[in-house]
C-alpha positions as CSV (number, residue, x, y, z in Angstrom):
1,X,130.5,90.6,92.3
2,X,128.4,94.0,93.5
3,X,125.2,94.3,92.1
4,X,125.3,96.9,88.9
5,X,122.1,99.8,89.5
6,X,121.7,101.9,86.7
7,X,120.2,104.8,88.3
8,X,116.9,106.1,85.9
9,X,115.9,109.0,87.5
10,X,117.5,112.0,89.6
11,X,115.9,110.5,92.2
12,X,118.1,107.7,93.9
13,X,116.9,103.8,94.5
14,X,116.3,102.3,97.4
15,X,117.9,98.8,98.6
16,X,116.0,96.5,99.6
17,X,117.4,96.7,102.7
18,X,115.7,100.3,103.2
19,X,112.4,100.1,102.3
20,X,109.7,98.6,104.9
21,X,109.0,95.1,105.3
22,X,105.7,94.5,103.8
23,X,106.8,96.0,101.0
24,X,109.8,94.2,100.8
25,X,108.2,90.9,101.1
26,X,106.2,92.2,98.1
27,X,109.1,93.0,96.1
28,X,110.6,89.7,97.0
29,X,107.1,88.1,95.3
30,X,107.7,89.9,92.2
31,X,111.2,88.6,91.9
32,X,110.6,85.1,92.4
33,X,107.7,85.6,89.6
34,X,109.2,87.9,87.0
35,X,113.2,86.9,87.8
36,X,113.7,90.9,88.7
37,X,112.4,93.7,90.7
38,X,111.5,96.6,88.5
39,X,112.7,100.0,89.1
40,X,109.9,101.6,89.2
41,X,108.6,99.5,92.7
42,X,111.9,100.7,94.5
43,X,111.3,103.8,93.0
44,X,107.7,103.8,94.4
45,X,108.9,102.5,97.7
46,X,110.4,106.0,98.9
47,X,106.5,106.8,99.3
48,X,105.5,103.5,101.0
49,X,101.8,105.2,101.2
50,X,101.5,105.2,97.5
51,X,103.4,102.4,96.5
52,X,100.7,100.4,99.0
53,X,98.2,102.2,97.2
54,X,99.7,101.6,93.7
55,X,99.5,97.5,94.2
56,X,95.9,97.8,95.9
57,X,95.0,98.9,92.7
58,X,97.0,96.3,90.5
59,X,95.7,94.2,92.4
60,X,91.9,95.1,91.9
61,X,92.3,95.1,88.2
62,X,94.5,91.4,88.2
63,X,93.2,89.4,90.7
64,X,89.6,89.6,89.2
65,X,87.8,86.3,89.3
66,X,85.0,87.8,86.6
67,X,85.7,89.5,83.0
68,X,88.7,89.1,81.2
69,X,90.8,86.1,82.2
70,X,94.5,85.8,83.6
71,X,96.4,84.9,80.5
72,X,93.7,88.2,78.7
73,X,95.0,90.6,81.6
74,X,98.8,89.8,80.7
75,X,98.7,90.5,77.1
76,X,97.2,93.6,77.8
77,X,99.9,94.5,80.7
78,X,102.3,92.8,77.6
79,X,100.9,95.4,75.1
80,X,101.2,98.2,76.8
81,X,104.7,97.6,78.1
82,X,105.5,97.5,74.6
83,X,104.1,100.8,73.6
84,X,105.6,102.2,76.4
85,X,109.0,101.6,75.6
């Protein structure tokens, strides 16, 4: 059965297939974890630049040893997820 994308933007999706490898093994991490690839990564992946840039980031505010803990960080990322929708 072909995969159903529901397009969210004018802008259109990239496969997995088309974006660059390192990213795509990073996509392919957040899949095995979350059970999906969310939108907004493939979306991201048309700039691979900034979508390297975007999990630098993430990953300086999650992989913290100090301050909040793990299970503190994902209620937050919880939270806001919520008042985004």
């Amino acid at each position: 059965m072909p995969e159903t994308r529901l397009e969210v933007s004018c802008f259109p999706i990239p496969s997995l297939e088309e974006v660059p490898k390192d990213i795509r093994a990073r996509m392919l991490a957040v899949q095995e974890k979350a059970g999906f690839i969310p939108n907004v990564f493939l979306l991201l992946a048309r700039r691979p630049e900034e979508f390297r840039a975007f999990m630098a980031y993430h990953d300086a505010l999650m992989d913290k040893r100090e301050g909040l803990t793990a299970a503190e960080r994902e209620m937050i990322v919880v939270a806001i997820s919520s008042a985004n929708q």
